[in-house]
Structure formats: structure tokens, C-alpha cells
mmCIF entry with sequence, helices, sheets and N, C-alpha, C, O atoms, coordinates in Angstrom:
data_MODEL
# 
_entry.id   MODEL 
# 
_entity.id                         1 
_entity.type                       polymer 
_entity.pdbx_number_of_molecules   1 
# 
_entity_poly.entity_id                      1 
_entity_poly.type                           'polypeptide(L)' 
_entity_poly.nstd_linkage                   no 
_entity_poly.nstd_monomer                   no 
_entity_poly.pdbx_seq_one_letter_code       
;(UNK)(UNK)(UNK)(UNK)(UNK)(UNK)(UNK)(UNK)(UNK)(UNK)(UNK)(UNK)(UNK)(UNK)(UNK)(UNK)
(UNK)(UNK)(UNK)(UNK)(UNK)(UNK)(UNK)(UNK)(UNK)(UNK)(UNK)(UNK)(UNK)(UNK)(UNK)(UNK)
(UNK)(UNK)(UNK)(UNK)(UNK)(UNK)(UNK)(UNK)
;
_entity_poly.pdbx_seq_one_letter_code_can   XXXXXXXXXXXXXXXXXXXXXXXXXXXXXXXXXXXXXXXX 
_entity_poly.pdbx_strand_id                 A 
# 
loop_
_entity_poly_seq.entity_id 
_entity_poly_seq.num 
_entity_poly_seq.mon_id 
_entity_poly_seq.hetero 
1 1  UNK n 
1 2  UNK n 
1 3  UNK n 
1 4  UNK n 
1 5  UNK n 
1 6  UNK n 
1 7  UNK n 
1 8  UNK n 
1 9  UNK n 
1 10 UNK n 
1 11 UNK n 
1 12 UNK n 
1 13 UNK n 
1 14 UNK n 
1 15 UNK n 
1 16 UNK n 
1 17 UNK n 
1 18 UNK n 
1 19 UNK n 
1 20 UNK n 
1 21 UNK n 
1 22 UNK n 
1 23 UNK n 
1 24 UNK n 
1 25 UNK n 
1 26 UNK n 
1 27 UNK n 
1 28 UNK n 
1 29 UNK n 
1 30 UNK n 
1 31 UNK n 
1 32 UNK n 
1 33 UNK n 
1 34 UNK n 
1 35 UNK n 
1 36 UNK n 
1 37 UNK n 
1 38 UNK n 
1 39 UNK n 
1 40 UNK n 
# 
_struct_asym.id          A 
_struct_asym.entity_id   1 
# 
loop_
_struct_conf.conf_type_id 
_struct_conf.id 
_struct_conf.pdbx_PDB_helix_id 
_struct_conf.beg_label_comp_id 
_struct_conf.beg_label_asym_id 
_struct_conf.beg_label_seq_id 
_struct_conf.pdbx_beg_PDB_ins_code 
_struct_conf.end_label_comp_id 
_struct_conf.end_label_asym_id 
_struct_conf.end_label_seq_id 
_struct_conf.pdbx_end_PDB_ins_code 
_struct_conf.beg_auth_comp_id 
_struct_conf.beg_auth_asym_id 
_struct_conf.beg_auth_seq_id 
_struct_conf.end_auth_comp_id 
_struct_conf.end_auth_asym_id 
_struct_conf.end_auth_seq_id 
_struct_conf.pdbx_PDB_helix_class 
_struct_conf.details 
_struct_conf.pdbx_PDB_helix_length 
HELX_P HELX_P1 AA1 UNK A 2  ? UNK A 34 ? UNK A 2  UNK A 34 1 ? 33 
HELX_P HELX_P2 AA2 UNK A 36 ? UNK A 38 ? UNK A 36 UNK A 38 5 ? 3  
# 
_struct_conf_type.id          HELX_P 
_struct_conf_type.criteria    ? 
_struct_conf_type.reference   ? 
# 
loop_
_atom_site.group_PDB 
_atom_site.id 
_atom_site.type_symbol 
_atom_site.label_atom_id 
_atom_site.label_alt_id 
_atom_site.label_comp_id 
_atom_site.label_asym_id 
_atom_site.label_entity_id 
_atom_site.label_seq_id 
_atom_site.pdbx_PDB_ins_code 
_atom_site.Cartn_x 
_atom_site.Cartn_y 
_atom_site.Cartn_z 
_atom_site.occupancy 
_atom_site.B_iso_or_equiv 
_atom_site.pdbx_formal_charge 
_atom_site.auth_seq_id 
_atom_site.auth_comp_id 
_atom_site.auth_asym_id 
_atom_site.auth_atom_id 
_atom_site.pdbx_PDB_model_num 
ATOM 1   N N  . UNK A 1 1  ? 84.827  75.871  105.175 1.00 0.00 ? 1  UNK A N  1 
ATOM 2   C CA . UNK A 1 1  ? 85.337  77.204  105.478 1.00 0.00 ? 1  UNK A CA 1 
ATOM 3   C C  . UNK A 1 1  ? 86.576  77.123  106.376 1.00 0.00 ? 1  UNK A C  1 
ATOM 4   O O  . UNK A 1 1  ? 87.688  77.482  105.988 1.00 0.00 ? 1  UNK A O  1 
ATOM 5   N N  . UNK A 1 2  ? 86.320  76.620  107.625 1.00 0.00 ? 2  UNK A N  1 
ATOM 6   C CA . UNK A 1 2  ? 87.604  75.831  108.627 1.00 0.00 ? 2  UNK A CA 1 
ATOM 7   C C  . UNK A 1 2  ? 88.974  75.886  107.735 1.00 0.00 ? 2  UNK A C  1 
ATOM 8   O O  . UNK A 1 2  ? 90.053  76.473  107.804 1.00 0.00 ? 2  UNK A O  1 
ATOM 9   N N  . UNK A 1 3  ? 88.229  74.790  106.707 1.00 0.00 ? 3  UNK A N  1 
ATOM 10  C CA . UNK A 1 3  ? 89.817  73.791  106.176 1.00 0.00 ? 3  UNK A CA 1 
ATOM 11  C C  . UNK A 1 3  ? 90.152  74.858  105.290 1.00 0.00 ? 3  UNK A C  1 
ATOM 12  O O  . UNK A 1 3  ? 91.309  74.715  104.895 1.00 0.00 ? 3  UNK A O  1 
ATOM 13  N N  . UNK A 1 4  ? 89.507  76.032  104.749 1.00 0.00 ? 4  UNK A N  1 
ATOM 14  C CA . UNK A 1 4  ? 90.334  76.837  103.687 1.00 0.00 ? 4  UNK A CA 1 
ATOM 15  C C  . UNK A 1 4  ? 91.012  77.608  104.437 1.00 0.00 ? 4  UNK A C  1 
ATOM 16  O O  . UNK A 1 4  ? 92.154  77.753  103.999 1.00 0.00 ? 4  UNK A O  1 
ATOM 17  N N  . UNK A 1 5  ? 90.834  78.093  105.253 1.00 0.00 ? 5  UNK A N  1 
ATOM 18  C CA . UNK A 1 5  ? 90.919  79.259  106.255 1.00 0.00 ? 5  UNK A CA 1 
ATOM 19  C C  . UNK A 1 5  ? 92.811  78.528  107.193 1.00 0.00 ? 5  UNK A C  1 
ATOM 20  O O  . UNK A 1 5  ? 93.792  79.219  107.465 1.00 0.00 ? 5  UNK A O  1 
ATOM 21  N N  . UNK A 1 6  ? 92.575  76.541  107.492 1.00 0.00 ? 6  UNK A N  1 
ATOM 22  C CA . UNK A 1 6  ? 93.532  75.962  107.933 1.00 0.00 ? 6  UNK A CA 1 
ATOM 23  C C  . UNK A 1 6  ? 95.072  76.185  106.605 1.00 0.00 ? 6  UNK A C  1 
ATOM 24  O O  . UNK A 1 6  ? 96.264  76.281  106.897 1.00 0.00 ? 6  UNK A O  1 
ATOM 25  N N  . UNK A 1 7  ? 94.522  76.205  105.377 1.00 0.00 ? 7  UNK A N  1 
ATOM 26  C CA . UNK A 1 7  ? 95.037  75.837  104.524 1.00 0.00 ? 7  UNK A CA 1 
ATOM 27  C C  . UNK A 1 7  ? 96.128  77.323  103.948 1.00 0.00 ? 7  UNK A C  1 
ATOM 28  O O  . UNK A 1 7  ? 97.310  77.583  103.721 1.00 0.00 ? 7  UNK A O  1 
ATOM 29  N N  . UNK A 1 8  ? 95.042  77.840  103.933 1.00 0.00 ? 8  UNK A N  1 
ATOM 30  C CA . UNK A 1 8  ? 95.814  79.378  103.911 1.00 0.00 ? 8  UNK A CA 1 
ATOM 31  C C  . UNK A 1 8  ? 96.838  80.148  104.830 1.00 0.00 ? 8  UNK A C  1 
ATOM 32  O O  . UNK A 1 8  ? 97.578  81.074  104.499 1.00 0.00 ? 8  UNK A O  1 
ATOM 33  N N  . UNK A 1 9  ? 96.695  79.497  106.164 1.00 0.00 ? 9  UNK A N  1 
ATOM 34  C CA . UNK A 1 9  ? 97.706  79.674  107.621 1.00 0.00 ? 9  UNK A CA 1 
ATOM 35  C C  . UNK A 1 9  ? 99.001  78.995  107.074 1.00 0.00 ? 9  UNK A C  1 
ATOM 36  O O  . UNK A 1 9  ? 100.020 79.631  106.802 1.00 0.00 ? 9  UNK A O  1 
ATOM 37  N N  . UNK A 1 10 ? 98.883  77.818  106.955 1.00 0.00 ? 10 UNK A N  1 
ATOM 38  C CA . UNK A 1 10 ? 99.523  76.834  106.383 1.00 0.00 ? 10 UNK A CA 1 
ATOM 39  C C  . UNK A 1 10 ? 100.488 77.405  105.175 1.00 0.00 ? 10 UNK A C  1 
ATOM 40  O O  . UNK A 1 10 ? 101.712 77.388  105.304 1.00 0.00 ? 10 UNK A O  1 
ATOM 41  N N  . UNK A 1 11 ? 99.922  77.850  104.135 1.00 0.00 ? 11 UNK A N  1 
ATOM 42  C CA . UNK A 1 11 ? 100.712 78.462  103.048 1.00 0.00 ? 11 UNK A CA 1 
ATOM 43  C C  . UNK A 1 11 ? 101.585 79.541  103.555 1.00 0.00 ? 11 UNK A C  1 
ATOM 44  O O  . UNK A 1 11 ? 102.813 79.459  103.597 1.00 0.00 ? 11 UNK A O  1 
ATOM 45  N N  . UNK A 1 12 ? 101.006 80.383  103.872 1.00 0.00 ? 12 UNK A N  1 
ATOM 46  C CA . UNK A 1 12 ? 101.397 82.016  104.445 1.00 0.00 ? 12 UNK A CA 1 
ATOM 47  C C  . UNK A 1 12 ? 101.804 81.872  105.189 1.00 0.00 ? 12 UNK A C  1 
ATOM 48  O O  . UNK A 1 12 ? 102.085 83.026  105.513 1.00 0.00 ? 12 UNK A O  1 
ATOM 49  N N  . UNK A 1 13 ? 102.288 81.073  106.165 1.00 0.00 ? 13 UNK A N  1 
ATOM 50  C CA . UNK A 1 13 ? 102.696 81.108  107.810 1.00 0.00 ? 13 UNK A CA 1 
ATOM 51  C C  . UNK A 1 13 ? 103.827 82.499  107.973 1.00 0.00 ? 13 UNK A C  1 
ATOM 52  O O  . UNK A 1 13 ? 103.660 83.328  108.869 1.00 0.00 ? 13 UNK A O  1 
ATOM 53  N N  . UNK A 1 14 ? 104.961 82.596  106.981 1.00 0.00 ? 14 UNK A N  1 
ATOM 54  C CA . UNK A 1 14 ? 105.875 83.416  107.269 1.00 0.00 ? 14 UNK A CA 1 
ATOM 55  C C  . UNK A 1 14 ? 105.357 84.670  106.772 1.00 0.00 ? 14 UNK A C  1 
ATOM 56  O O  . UNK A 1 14 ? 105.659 85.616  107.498 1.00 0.00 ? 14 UNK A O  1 
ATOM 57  N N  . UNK A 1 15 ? 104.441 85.065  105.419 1.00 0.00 ? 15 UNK A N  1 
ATOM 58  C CA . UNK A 1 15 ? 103.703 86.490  105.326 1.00 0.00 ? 15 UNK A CA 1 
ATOM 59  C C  . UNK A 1 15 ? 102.816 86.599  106.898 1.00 0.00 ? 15 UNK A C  1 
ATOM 60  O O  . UNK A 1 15 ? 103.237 87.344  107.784 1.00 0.00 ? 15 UNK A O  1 
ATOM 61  N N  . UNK A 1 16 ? 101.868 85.962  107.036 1.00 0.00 ? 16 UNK A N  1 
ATOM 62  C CA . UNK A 1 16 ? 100.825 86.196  108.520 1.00 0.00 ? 16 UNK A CA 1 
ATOM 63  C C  . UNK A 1 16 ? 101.892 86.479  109.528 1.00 0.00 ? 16 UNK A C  1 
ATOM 64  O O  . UNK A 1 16 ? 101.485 87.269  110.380 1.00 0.00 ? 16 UNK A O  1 
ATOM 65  N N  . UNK A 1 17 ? 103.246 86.054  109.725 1.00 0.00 ? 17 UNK A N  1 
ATOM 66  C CA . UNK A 1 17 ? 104.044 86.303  110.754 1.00 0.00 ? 17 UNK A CA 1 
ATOM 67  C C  . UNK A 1 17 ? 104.372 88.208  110.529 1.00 0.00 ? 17 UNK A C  1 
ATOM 68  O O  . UNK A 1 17 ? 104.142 89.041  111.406 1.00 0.00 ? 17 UNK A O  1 
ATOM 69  N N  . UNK A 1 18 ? 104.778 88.425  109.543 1.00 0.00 ? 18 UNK A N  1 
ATOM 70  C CA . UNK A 1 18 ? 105.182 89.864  109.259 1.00 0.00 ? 18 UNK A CA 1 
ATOM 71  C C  . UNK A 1 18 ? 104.519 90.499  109.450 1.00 0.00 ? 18 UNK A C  1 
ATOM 72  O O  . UNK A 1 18 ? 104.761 91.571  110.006 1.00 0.00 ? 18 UNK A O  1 
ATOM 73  N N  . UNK A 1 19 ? 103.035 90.010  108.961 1.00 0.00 ? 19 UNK A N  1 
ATOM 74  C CA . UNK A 1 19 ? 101.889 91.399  108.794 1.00 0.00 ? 19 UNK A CA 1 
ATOM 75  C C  . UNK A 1 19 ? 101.291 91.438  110.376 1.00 0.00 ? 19 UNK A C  1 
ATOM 76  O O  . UNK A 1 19 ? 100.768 92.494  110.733 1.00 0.00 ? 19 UNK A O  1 
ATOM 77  N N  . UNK A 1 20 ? 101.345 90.495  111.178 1.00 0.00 ? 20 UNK A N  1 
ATOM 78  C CA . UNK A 1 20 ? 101.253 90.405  112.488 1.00 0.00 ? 20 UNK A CA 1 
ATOM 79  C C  . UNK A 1 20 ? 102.344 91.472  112.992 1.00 0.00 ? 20 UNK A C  1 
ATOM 80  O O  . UNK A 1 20 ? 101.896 92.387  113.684 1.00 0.00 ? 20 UNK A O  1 
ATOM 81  N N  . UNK A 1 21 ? 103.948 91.461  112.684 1.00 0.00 ? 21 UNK A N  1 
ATOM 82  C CA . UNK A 1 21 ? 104.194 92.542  113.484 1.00 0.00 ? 21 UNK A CA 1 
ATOM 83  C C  . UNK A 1 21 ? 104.281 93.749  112.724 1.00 0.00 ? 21 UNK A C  1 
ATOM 84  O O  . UNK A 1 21 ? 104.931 94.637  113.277 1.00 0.00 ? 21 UNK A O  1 
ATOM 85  N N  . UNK A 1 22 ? 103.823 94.007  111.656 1.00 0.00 ? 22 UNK A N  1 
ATOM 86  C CA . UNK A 1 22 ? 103.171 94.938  111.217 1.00 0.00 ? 22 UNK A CA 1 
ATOM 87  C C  . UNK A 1 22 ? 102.180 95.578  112.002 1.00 0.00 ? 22 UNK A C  1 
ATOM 88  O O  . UNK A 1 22 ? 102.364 96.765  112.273 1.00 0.00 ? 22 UNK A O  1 
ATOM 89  N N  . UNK A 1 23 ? 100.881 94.849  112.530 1.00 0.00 ? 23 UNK A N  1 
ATOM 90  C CA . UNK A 1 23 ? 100.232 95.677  112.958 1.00 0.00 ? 23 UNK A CA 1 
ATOM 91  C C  . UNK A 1 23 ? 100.261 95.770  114.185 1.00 0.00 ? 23 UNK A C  1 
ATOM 92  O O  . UNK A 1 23 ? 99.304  96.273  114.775 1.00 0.00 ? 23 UNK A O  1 
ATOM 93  N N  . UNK A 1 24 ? 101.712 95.162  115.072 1.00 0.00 ? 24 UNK A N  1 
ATOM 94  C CA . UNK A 1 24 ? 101.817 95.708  116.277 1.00 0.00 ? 24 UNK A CA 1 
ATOM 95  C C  . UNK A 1 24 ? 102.173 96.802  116.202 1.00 0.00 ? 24 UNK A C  1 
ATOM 96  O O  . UNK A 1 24 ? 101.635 97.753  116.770 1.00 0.00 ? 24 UNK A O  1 
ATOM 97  N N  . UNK A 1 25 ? 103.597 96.868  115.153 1.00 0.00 ? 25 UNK A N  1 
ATOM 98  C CA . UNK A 1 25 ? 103.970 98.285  115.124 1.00 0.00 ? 25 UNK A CA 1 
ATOM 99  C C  . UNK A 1 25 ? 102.823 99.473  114.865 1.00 0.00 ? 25 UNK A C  1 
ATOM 100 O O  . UNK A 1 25 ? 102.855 100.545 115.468 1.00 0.00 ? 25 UNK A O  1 
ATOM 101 N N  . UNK A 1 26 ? 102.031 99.199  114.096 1.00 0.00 ? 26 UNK A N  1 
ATOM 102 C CA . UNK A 1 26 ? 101.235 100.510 114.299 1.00 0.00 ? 26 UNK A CA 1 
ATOM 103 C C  . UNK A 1 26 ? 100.230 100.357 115.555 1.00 0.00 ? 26 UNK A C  1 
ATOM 104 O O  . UNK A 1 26 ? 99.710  101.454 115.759 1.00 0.00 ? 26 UNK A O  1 
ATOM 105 N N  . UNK A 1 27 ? 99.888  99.623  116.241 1.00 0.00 ? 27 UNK A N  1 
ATOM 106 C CA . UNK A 1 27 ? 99.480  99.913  117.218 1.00 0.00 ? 27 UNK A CA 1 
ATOM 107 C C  . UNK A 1 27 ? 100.104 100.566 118.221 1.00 0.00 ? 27 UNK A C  1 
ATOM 108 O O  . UNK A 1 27 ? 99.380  101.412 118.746 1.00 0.00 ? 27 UNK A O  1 
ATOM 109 N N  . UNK A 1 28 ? 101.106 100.482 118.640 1.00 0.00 ? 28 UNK A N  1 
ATOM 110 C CA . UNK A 1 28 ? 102.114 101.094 118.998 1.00 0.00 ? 28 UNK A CA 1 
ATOM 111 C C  . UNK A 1 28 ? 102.224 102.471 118.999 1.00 0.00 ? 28 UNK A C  1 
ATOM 112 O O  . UNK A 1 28 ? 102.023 103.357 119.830 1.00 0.00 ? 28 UNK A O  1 
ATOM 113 N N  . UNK A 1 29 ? 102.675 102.409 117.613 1.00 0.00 ? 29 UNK A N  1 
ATOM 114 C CA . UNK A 1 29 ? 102.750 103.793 117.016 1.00 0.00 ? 29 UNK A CA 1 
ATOM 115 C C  . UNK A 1 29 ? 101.312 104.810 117.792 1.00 0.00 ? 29 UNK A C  1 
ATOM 116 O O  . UNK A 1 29 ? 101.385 105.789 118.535 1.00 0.00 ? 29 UNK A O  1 
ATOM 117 N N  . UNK A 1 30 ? 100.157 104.125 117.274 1.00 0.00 ? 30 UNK A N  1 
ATOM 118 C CA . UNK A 1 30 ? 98.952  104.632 117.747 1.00 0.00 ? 30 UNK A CA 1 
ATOM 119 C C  . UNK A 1 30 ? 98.757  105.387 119.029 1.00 0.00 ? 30 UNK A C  1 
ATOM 120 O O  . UNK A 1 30 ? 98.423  106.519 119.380 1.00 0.00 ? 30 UNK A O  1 
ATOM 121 N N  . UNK A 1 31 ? 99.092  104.325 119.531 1.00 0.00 ? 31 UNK A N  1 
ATOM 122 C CA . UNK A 1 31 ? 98.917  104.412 121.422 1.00 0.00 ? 31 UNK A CA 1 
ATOM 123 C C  . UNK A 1 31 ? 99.800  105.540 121.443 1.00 0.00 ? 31 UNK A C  1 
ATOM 124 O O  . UNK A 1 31 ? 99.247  106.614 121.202 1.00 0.00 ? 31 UNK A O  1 
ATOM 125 N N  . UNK A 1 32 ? 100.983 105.571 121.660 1.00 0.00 ? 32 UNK A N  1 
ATOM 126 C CA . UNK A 1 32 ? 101.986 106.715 121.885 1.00 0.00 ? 32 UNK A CA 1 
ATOM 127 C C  . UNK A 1 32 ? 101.978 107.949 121.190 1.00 0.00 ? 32 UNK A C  1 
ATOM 128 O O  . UNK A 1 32 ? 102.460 108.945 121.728 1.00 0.00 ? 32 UNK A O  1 
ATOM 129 N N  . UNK A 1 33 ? 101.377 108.006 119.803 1.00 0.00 ? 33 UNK A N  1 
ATOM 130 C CA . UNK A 1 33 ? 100.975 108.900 119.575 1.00 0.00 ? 33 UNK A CA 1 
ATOM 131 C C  . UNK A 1 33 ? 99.862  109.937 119.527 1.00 0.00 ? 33 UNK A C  1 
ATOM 132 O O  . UNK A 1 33 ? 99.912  111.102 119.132 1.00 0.00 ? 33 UNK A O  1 
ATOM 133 N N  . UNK A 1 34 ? 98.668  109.116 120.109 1.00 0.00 ? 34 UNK A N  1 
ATOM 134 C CA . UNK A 1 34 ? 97.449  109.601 121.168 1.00 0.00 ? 34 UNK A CA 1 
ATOM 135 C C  . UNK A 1 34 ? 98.150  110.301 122.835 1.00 0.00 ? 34 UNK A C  1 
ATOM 136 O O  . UNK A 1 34 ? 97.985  111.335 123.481 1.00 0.00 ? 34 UNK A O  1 
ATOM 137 N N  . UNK A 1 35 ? 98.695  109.460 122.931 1.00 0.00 ? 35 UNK A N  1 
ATOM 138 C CA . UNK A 1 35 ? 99.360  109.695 124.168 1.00 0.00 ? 35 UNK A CA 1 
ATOM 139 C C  . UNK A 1 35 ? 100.370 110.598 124.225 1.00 0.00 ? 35 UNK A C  1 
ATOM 140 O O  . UNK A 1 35 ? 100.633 110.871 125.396 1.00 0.00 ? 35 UNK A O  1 
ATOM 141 N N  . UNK A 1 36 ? 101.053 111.182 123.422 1.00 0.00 ? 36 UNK A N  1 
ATOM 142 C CA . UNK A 1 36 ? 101.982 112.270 123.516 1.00 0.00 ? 36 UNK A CA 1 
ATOM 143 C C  . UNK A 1 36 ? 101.546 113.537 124.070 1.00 0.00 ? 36 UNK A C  1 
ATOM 144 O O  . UNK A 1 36 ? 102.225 114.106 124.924 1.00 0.00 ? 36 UNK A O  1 
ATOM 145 N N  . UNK A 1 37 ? 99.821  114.291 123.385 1.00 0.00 ? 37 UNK A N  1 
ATOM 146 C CA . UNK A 1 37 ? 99.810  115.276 123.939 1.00 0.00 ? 37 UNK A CA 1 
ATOM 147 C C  . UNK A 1 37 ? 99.651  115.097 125.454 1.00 0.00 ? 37 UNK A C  1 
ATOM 148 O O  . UNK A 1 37 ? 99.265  116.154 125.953 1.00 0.00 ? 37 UNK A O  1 
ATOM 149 N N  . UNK A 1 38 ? 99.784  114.309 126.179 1.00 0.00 ? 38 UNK A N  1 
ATOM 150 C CA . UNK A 1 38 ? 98.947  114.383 127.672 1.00 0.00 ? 38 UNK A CA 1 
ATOM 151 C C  . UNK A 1 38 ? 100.354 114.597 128.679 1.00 0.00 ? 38 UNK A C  1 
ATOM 152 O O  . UNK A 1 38 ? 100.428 114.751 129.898 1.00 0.00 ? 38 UNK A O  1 
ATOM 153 N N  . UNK A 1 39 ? 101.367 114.538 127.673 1.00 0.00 ? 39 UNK A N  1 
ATOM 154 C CA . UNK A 1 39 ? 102.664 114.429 128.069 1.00 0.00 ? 39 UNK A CA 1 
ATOM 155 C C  . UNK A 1 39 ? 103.103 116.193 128.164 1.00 0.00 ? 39 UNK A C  1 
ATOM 156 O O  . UNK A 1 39 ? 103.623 116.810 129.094 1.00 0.00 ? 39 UNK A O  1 
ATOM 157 N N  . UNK A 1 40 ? 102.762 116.549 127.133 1.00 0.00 ? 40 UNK A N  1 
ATOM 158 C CA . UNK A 1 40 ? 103.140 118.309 126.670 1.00 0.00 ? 40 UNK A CA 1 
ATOM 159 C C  . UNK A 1 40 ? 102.434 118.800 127.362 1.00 0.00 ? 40 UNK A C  1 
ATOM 160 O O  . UNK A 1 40 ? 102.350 120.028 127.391 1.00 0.00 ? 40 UNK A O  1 
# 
């Protein structure tokens, strides 16, 4: 399981990089947009 899991990092390194800041950006997004009404 390890070594498929090593193997697949390995292939993808530059997709896993994108979709990583992919989901910063929506976290982001998230936070600040929970957080807006407390602002109004």
C-alpha cells in the first residue's frame, strides 16, 4: 500500500503540487468568507 501510494507522489508530483494550492485557495476563500459577516 506504502509503495503504491510512494509511487503515485512520484508520478504526479507537479498535479499534487497544483491541487495542493488549489485547496489552499479555497480554504481561504472559506475562512474570509465566513468571516465577512462579523465585519458588516
Amino acid at each position: 500500500m506504502s509503495q503504491q501510494i510512494k509511487s503515485v507522489i512520484v508520478r504526479n508530483s507537479d498535479t499534487i503540487l497544483s491541487d495542493a494550492l488549489g485547496v489552499l485557495a479555497l480554504t481561504v476563500m472559506l475562512c474570509v468568507g465566513l468571516s465577512l459577516p462579523g465585519f458588516v
